[in-house]
Structures are given as C-alpha cells and as structure tokens.
C-alpha positions as CSV (number, residue, x, y, z in Angstrom):
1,X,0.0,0.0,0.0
2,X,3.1,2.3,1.3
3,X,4.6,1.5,-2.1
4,X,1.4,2.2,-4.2
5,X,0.7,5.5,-2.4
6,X,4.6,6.3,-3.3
7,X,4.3,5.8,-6.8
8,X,1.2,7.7,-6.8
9,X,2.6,10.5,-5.5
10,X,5.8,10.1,-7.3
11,X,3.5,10.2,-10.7
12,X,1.3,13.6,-9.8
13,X,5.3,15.2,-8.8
14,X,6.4,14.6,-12.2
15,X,3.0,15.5,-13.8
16,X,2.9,19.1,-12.2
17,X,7.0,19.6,-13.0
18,X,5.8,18.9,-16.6
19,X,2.7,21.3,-16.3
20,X,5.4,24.2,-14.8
21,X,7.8,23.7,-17.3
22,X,5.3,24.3,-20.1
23,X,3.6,27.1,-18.4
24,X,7.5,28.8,-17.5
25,X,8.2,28.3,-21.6
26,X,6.2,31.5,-21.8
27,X,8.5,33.9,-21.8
28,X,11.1,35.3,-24.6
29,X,14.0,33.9,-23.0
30,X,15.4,32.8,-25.5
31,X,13.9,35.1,-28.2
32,X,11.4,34.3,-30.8
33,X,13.5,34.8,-33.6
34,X,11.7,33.1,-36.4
35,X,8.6,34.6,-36.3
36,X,9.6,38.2,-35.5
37,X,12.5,37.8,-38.2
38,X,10.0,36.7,-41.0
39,X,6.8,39.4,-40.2
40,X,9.7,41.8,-40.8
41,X,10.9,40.9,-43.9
42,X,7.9,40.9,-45.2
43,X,7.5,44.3,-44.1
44,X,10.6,45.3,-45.7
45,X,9.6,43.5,-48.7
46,X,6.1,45.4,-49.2
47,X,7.6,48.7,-48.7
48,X,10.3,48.3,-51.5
49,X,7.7,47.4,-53.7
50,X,5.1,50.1,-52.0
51,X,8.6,52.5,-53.3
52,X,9.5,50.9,-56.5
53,X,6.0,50.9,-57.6
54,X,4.1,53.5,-56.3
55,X,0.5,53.3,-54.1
56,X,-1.5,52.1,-56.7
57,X,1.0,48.9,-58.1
58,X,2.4,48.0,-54.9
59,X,3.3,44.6,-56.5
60,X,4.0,43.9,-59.9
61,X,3.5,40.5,-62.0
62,X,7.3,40.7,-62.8
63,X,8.5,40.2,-59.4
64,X,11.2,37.7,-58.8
65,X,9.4,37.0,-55.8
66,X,6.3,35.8,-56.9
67,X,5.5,32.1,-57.7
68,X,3.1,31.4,-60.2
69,X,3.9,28.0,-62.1
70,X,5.8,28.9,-65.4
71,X,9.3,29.0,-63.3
72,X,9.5,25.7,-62.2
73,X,13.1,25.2,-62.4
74,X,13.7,28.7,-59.7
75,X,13.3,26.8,-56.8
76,X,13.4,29.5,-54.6
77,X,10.0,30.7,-55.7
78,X,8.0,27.7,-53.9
79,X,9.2,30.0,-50.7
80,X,9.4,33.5,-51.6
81,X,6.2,34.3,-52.6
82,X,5.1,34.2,-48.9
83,X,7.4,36.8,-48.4
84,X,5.3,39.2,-51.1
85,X,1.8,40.8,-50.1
86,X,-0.7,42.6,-52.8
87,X,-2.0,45.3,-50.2
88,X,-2.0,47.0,-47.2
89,X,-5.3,45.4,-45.6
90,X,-3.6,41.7,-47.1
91,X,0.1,42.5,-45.0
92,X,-1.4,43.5,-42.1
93,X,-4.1,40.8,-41.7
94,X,-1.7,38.2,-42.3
95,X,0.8,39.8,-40.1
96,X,-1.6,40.6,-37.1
97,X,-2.0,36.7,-37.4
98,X,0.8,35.6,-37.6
99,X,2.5,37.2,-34.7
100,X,-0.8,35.9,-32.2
101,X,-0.4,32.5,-33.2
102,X,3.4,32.6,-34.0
103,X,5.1,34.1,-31.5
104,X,3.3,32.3,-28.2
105,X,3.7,28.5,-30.2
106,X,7.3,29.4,-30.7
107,X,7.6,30.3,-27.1
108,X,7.0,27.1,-26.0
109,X,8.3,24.8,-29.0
110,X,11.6,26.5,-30.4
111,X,12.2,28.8,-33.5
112,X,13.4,25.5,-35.6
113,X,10.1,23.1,-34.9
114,X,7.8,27.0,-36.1
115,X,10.1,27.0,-39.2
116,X,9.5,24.0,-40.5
117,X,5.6,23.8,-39.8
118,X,5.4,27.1,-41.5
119,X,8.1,26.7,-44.2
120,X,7.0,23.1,-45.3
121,X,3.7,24.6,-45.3
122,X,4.4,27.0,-47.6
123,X,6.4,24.5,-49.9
124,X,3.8,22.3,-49.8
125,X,1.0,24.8,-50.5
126,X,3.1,26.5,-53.8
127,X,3.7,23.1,-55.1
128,X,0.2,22.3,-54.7
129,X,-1.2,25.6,-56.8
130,X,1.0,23.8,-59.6
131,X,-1.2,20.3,-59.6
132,X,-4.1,21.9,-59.0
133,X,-4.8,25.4,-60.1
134,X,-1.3,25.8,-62.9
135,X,-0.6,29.4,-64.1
136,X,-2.2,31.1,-61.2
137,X,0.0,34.0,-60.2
138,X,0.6,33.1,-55.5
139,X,1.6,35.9,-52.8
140,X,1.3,36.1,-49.4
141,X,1.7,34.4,-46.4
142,X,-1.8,32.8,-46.1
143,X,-0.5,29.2,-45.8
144,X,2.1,30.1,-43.4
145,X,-0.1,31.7,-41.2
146,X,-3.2,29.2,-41.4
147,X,-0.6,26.5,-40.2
148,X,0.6,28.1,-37.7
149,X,-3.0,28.4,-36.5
150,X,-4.5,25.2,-36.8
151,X,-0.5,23.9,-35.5
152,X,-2.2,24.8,-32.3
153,X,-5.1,22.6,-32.5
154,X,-1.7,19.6,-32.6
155,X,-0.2,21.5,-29.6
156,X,-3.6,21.3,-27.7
157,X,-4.0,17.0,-28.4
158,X,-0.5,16.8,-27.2
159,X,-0.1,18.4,-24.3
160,X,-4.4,19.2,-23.2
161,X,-3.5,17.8,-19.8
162,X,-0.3,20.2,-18.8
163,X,-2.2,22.9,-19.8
164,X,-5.3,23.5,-17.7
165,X,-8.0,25.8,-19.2
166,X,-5.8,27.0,-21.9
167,X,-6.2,24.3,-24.0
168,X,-10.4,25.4,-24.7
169,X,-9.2,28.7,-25.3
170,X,-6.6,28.0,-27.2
171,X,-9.3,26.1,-29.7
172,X,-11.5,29.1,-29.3
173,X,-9.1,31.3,-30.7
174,X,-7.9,29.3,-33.3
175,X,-11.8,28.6,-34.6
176,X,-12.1,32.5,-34.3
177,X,-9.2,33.6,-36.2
178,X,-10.1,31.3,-38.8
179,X,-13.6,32.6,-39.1
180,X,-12.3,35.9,-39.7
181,X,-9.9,35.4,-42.0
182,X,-12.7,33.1,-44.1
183,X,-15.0,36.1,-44.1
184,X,-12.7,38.3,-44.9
185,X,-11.8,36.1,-47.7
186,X,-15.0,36.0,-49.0
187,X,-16.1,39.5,-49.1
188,X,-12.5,40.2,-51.1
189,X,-13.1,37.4,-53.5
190,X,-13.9,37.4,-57.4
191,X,-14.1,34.7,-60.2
192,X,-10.0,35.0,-61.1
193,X,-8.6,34.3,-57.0
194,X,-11.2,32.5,-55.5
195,X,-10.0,29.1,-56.2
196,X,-6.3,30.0,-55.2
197,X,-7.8,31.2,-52.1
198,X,-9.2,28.4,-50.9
199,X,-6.0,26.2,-51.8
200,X,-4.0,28.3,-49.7
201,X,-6.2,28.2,-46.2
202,X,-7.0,24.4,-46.8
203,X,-3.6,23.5,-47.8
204,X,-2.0,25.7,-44.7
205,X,-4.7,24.3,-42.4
206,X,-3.9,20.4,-43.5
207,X,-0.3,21.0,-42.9
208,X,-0.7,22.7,-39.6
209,X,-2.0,20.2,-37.7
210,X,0.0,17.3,-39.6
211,X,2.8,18.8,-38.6
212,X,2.3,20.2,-35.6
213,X,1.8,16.4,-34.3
214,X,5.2,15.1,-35.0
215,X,7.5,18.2,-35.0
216,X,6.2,20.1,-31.7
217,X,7.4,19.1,-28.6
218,X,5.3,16.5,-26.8
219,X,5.8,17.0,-22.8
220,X,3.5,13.7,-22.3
221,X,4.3,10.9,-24.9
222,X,2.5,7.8,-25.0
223,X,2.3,5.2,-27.4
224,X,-1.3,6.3,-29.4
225,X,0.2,9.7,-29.8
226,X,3.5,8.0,-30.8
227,X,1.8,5.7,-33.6
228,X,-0.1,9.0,-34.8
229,X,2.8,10.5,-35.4
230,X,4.0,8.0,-37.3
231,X,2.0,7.5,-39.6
232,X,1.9,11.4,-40.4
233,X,5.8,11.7,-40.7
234,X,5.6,8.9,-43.3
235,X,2.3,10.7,-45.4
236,X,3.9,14.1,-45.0
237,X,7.7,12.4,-46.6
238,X,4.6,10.7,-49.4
239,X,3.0,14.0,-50.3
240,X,6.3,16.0,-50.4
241,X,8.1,13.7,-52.1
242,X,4.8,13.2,-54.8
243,X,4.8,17.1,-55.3
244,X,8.4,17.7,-55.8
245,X,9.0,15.1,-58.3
246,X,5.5,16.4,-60.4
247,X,6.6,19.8,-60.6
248,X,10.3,19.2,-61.4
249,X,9.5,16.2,-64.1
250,X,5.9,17.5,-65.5
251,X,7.0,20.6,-67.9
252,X,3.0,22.1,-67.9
253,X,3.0,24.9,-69.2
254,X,6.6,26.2,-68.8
C-alpha cells in the first residue's frame, strides 16, 4: 500500500513539473526569432515594392518573388512568394495573425520546430497551386499563417492535460481567427482568385496540424500519440516527395 501511495505521488510530482515547465516556456528567453524575423521581412519586402512601384502597383506581375507555375526550375519561388503581399489590408491581416499565433507556439516549441511547420507549409502549398490550379500567379503568407494556426489545435491534443484551461481557449481562438480570415476572404473574392484562395487556407490548415503532431514538442508521450505521429511523418515524406517530383518532371506549361 506504502509502495502504491509512493508511486502515486511520485506520478502527480512529475505530472505538475511537466505542467510548470510548459507554463515557464512563456517567456522570450530565448527570443522568438523566427517569427519576428520573418513578419519583418515581409514588411521590408512590401515597402520596397510600395517604393518601386508607387501606391497604386504596390506589386508587380514581374517580381522575382512571386511564384506562379511557369518558373518551375527557380526553386526558390515555392518559398518567396510568402514573403510578397498585394495590399496593405492583405500585410497586415496576415501579419496581425501571424505574430498571435506565431510568437506564443514558438515560445514554448523553439524557433526550428515553427520554421519548419510554416516553411513546409508554404512548400507544400506553392507546389500544390501547380497540380491543381497551374498558371495562377501566388503571394502572401496565407499558408504560413493558417498552419501556424491550426499547428495549435496539434499543440492542444499533445499536451491538453499540462495545460489547464488554456487548451479550450486556445481552440477558441484558433476557430475564431479562422472565421475571420474566411470572411474576410469572402467579401475580397472574385471569379479569377477564388480558387487560389481556398487552396492556400486548406492547404495551410492540413499542414498545420500534420505537422504540428510530430515536430512540436510533446511534454507527455504515450504510445497512441506515438503511432499517430508515425503515420503522419511517413504521409507528410509521401505527399512532399509526390509534389516535388511532379513539378520538377511534368513541364506544364513552362
């Protein structure tokens, strides 16, 4: 009995130092550089264009920034484009977002684990538009920023019991942001972009939570979670390795 009570007790000890060390990770020691770094160079980037261009033109079809199908071979274009924005209201929307959901999951998880959810999702959304929706002309950081959203709805199922309330909230906020972002999306939509729209949220929502379940930290593993995560590293290599190979071998209309 003795023993039994000990283990017990020994069990709830390491449960609440689990629960305090995720709760302590909310801090910027050490700084969230990823998320910061990026929302700035997009900045940066809308403003030389806002300059080169003028009010009106703040981005121009001819940007080498821009990814939109017929450049196949430029690699780097699958990334940049999130780095390009065609407004004011579509910067500072995505921005706004970004930094909310960024900057606290980064906190706790590490500037590498946010890069990659948001920089595969980007890759991953860019090589979509190619399958799916060829020719379209992509900016913006829309995939980017519904990943790191819906990234934590992943956080939430891996950790719900070390973080108290938090974790309803956290799913509340995530639901709400979305909703606003959809309606915003709607009301700004028209016959050319609505398809590419939609590809970007879904695609950055899909990749969010994939993602999130094997590349965010896990503070209480078991072996469900384990086999979940699994099986999503090996659909995530499938899907990546599917896209790259299509839009390097299939010429389209290059």
């Amino acid at each position: 009995m003795n023993t039994y009570n000990q283990l017990e007790i020994g069990d709830i000890q390491i449960f609440q130092r689990r629960r305090e060390n995720y709760s302590s990770k909310y801090s910027c020691k050490p700084p969230t550089y990823f998320i910061i770094t990026i929302s700035a160079i997009q900045v940066l980037v809308f403003f030389f264009y806002l300059i080169k261009n003028g009010l009106n033109e703040p981005l121009h079809e001819d940007s080498i920034l821009i990814f939109n199908g017929t450049n196949r071979l430029q690699f780097y274009r699958y990334f940049t484009y999130c780095l390009v924005h065609a407004g004011w209201t579509h910067l500072l929307m995505n921005i706004t977002i970004q930094l909310l959901a960024g900057v606290p999951l980064e906190m706790v998880h590490g500037s590498a684990r946010v890069a990659a959810i948001y920089l595969i999702s980007v890759l991953t959304t860019s090589m979509t538009y190619r399958i799916i929706h060829p020719g379209v002309i992509v900016v913006g950081a829309s995939a980017g920023v519904f990943a790191l959203l819906t990234a934590h709805l992943a956080d939430v199922f891996l950790n719900k019991d070390i973080m108290e309330s938090k974790g309803l909230l956290r799913i509340l906020g995530v639901v709400c942001f979305i909703i606003i972002q959809m309606i915003y999306s709607l009301l700004n939509l028209t016959a050319d972009n609505e398809k590419p729209s939609y590809i970007a949220h879904l695609v950055g929502s899909i990749q969010g939570v994939n993602l999130g379940f094997f590349l965010l930290k896990d503070y209480i593993e078991d072996e469900f979670k384990f086999l979940i995560k699994k099986a999503l590293l090996c659909l995530t290599v499938f899907v990546l390795l599917f896209e790259f190979f299509f839009n390097v071998l299939d010429k389209g209309i290059s």
